[in-house]
Each structure stands twice: as C-alpha cells, then as structure tokens.
N, C-alpha and C positions, 0 to 999 in steps of 0.2 A: 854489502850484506846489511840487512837490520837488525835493531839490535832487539832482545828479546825484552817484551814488557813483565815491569815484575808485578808478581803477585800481591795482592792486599790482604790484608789480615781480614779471615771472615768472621765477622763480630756472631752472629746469627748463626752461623755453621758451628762454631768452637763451642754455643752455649749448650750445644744440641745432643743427644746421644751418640754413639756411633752409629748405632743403626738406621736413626733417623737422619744422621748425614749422608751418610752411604745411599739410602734412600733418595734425597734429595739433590746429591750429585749426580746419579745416575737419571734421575725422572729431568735434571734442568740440560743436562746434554742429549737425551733424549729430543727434549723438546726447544730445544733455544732458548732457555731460560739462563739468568743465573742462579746459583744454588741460593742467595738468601730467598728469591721468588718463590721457588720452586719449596724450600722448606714453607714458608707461611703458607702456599695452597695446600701445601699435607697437611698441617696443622689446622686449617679453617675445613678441610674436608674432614679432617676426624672429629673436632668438633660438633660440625654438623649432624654428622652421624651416630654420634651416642657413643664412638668407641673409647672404653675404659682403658688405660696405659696399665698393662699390670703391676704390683707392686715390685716385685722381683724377687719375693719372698722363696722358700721350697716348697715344689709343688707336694699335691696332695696324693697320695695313691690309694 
C-alpha cells in the first residue's frame, strides 16, 4: 500500500478570502492546476478587467 502525501501549507490560498479560495480550488481541479495558480489567474483576470472588490460595507436600499 502507499503511503499518502501530506499536504503543504498554502501560503497563497490562507492569505486569500474564502470565496476567493473556494473559487480557486474549485477552477484549479477543474482544470489541473494548483490552487496557488489558479488563484493568481483570478486575480490577474480581475485585474485586467476593471472589477472593483467590494468593500463589504451594508448595502444600500
């Protein structure tokens, strides 16, 4: 039997929100990536795109 590999501490994943991990884990097993990869191409695609992080303030009604 093998034995199992352990896990590494994700420097990159931990600094990140949840969402944007959650995001990121799910788009790097998606696509064969690992999740630090896969977090930088979200972050350089929103970048690129102009998208504003919201503050997290209470919304407006």
């Amino acid at each position: 039997m093998t034995k199992k590999k352990s896990r590494q501490a994700l420097s990159a994943i931990s600094t990140a929100t949840r969402s944007e991990a959650t995001e990121a884990v799910y788009f790097a097993r998606k696509c064969g990536l690992t999740p630090e990869e896969a977090l930088r191409i979200i972050r350089e695609a929103r970048e690129a795109s102009g998208y504003k992080v919201p503050d997290g303030g209470k919304r407006k009604r």
